[in-house]
C-alpha positions as CSV (number, residue, x, y, z in Angstrom):
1,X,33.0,3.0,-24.4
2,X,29.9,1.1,-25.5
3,X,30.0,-0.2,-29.1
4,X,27.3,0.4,-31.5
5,X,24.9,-3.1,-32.5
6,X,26.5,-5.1,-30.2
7,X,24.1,-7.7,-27.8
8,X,25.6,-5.1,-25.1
9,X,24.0,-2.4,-26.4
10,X,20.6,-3.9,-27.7
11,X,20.4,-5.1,-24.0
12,X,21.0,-1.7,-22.7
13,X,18.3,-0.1,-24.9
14,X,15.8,-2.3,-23.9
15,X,16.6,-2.1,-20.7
16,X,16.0,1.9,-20.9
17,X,12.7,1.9,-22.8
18,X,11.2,-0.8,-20.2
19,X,12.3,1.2,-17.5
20,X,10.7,4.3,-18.6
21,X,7.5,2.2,-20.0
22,X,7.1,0.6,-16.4
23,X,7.6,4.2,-14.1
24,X,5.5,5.9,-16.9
25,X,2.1,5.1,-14.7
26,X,3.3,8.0,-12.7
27,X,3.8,10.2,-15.2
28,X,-0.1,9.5,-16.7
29,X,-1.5,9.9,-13.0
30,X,0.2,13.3,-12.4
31,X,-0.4,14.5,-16.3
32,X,-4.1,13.1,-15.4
33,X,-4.6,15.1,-12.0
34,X,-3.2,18.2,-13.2
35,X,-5.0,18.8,-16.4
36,X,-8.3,17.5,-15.2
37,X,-10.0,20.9,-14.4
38,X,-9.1,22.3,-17.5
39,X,-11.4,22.8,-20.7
40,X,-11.1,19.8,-23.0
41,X,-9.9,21.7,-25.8
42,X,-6.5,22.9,-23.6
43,X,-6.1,19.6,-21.7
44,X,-4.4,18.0,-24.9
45,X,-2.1,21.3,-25.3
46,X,-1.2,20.9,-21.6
47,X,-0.7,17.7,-21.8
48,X,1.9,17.6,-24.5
49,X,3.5,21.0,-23.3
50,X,3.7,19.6,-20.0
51,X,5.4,16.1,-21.1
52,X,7.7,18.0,-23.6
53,X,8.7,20.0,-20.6
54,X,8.8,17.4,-17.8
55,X,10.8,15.4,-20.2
56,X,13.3,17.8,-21.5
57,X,14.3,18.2,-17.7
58,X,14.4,14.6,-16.9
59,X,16.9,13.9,-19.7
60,X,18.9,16.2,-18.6
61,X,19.1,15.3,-14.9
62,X,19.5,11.7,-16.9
63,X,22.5,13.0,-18.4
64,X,23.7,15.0,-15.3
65,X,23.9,11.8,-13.7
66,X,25.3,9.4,-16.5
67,X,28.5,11.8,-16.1
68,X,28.3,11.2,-11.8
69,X,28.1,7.6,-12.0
70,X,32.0,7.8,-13.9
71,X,33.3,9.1,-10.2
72,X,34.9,5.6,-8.8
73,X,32.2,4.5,-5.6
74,X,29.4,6.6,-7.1
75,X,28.0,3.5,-9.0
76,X,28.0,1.2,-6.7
77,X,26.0,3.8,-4.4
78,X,23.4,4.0,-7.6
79,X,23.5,0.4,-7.5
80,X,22.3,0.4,-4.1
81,X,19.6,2.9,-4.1
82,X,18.2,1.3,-7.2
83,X,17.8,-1.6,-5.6
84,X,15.5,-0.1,-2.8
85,X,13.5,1.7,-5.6
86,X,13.2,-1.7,-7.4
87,X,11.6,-3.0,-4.1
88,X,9.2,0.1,-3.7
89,X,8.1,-0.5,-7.1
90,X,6.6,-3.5,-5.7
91,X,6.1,-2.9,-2.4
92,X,4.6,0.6,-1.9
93,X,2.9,3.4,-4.3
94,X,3.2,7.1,-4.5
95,X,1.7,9.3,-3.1
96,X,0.0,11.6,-5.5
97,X,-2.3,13.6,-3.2
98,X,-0.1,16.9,-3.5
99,X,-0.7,17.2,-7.4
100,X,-3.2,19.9,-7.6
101,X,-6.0,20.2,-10.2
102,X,-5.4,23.5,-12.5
103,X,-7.8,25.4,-14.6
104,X,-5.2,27.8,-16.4
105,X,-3.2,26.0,-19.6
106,X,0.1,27.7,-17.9
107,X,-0.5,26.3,-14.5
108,X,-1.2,23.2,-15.5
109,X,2.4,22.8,-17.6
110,X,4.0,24.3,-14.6
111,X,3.0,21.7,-12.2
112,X,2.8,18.6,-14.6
113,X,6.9,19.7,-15.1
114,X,7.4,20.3,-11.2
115,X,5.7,17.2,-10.0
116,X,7.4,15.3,-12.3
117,X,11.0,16.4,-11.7
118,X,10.2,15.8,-8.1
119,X,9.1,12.2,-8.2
120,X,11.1,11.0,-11.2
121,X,14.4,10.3,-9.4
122,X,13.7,7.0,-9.5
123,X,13.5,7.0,-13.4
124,X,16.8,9.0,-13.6
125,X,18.9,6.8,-11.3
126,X,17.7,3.2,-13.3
127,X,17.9,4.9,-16.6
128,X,21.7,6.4,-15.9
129,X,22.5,3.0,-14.7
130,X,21.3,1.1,-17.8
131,X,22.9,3.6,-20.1
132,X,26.6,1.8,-19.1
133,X,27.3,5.8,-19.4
134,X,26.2,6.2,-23.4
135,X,24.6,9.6,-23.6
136,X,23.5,8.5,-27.2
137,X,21.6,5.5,-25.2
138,X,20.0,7.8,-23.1
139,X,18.3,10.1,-25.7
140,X,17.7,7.2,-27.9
141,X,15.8,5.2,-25.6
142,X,13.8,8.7,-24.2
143,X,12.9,8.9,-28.4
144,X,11.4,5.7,-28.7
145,X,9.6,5.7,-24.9
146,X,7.9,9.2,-24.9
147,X,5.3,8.8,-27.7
148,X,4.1,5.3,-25.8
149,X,4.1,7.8,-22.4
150,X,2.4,10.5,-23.6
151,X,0.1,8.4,-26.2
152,X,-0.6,5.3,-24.5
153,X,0.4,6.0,-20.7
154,X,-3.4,5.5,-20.4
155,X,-3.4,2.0,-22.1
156,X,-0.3,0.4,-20.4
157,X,-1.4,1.6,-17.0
158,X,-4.3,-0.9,-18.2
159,X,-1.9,-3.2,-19.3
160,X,0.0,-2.9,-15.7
161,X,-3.5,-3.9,-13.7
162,X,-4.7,-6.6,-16.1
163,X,-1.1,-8.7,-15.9
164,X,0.3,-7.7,-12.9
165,X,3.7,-9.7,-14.1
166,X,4.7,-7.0,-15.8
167,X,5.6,-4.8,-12.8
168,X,7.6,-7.7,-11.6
169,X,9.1,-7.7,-15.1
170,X,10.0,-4.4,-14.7
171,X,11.4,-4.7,-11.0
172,X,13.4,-7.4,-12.3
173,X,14.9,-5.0,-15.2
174,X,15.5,-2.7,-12.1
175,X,17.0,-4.9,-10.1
176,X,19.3,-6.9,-12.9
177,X,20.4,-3.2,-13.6
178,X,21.5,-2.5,-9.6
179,X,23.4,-5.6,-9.7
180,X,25.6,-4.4,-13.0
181,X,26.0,-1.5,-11.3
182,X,27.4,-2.9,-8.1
183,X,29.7,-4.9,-10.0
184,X,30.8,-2.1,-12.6
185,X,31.9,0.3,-10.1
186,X,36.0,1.1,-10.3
187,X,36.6,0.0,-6.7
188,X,34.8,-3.5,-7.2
189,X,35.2,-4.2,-11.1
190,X,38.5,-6.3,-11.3
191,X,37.8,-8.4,-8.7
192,X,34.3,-9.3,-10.3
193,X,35.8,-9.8,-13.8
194,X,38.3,-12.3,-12.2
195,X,35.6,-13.8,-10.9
196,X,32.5,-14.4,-13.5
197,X,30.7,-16.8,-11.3
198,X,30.5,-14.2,-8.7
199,X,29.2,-11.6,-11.2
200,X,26.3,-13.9,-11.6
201,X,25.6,-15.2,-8.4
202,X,25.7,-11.6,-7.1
203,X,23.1,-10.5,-10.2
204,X,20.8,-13.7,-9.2
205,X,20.9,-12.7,-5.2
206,X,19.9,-9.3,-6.1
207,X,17.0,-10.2,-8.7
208,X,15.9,-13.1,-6.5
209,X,16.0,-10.6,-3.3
210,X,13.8,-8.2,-4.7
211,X,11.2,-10.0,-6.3
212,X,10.8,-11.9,-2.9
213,X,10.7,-9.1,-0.6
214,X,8.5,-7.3,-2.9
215,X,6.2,-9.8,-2.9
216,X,6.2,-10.7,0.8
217,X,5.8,-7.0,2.1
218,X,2.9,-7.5,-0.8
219,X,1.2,-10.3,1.0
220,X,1.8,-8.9,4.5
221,X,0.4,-5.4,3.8
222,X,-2.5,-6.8,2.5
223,X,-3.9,-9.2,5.0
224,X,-6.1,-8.6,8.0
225,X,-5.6,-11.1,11.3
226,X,-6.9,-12.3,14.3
227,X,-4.4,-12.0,17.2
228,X,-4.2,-14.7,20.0
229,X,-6.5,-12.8,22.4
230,X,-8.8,-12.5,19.5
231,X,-9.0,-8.9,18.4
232,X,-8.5,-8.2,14.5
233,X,-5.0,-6.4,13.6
234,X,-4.6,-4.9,10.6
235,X,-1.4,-3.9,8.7
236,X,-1.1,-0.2,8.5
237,X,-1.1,0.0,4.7
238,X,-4.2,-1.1,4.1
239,X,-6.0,0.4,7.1
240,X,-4.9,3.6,5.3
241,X,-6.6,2.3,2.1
242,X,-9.8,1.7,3.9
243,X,-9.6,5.0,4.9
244,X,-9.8,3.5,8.9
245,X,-8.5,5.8,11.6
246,X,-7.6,4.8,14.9
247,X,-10.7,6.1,16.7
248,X,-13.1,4.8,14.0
249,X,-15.8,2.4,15.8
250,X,-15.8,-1.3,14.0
251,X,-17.5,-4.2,13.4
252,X,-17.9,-7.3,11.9
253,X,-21.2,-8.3,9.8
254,X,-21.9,-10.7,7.1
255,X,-22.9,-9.4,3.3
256,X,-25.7,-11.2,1.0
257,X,-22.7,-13.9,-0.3
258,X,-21.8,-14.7,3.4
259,X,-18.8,-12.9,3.8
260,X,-17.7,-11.3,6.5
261,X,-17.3,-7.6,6.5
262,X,-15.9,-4.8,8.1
263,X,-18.3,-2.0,8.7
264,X,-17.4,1.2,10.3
265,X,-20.2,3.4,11.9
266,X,-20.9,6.5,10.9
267,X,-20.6,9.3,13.5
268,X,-23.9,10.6,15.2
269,X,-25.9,8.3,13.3
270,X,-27.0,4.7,13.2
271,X,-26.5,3.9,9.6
272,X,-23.0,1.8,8.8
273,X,-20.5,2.5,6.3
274,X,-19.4,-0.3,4.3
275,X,-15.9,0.3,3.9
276,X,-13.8,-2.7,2.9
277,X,-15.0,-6.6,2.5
278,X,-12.3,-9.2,4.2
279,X,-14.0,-12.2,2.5
């Protein structure tokens, strides 16, 4: 058991309230798409309502789980899958498309809960892990993180885009978390408190691993190329942000800056749709 005011459990903590502070951008977006067809005198009411809900149901998955992880081979399994979500964090985004718009106050709660316990596994897993299996941690760290998520989810989705560092701050808090639960797990933990150095250099691999795969499948995904017989590839991520389909009709023109740009043409006319500048 964890004691109280010990570095231990100030590292936890933090290590909970970052967690849910940096996967709160998908609880804004789906609060966001919900309640955006209803009146503006019930969006506030759904929103709160909804997050009281969708939270109430996380914590207790949250807990659910904190209990699993003390089955011997369970945590280093966590440990694993949080590692992969650290690297989506980075690498992909979510898909939000299947949020619908309301206009009732009682719709609008309903899905804002739904969506959310669907697509907050992620927050569950790294939150359990971090908790070194403190229930206390868990509902302490929820206290202090929901009034920035309902409150300011708006502003530190802002904060997110204008220093993109802190999403690798946060996939490092992910990813530092995977590795202690790797190491913690009954089957694995004697031999990795015999051996310290390996503790570490297990918790560097996995930090350094993410962050560096994130990144890469970052620059990859995002980076249009001419081939050695001279046609232009492009990575499948971003054709799907441009909105290009496979039988789309392309070229290549330049813009008033002297860039070159790829223009798609419209079907069954001549005018060209500007759809994405590669300059």
């Amino acid at each position: 058991m964890m004691e109280w005011f010990t570095m231990e459990m100030l590292t936890a903590l933090v290590s909970i309230i970052m967690i849910d502070l940096i996967l709160a951008g998908d609880n804004a977006i789906v609060i966001g798409l919900a309640a955006r067809n209803l009146p503006k005198d019930l969006q506030k009411k759904a929103i709160i309502w909804g997050t009281v809900g969708a939270i109430a149901i996380r914590a207790a998955a949250t807990l659910v789980v904190v209990w699993l992880l003390k089955i011997p081979g369970l945590l280093f399994i966590g440990g694993l899958m949080l590692i992969w979500i650290a690297y989506q964090l980075l690498a992909d985004k979510k898909d939000h498309s299947a949020v619908q718009a309301k206009n009732k106050l009682g719709a609008a709660i309903w899905t804002i809960v739904m969506a959310d316990a669907v697509m907050g596994f992620d927050n569950v897993v790294a939150v359990a892990g971090a908790s070194h299996g403190s229930f206390a941690l868990v509902v302490i760290g929820l206290l202090i993180s929901v009034p920035v998520v309902v409150w300011g989810s708006t502003l530190f989705i802002r904060w997110i885009e204008q220093f993109p560092v802190l999403i690798y701050a946060g996939a490092g808090v992910l990813a530092y978390t995977a590795a202690h639960m790797l190491t913690g797990d009954l089957f694995v933990k004697p031999f990795f408190e015999a051996n310290p150095f390996m503790n570490w250099a297990l918790t560097i691999v996995v930090i350094a691993g993410v962050l560096l795969a994130g990144r890469w499948k970052q620059l990859t995904g995002s980076v249009a190329r001419i081939n050695e017989r001279g046609e232009l590839t492009i990575p499948m991520e971003l054709g799907h942000a441009a909105g290009i389909q496979s039988e789309d009709r392309l070229m290549v023109r330049s813009d008033e800056r002297g860039r070159l740009v790829l223009v798609k043409r419209a079907d069954g006319s001549d005018d060209d749709d500007l759809i994405r500048s590669a300059g």
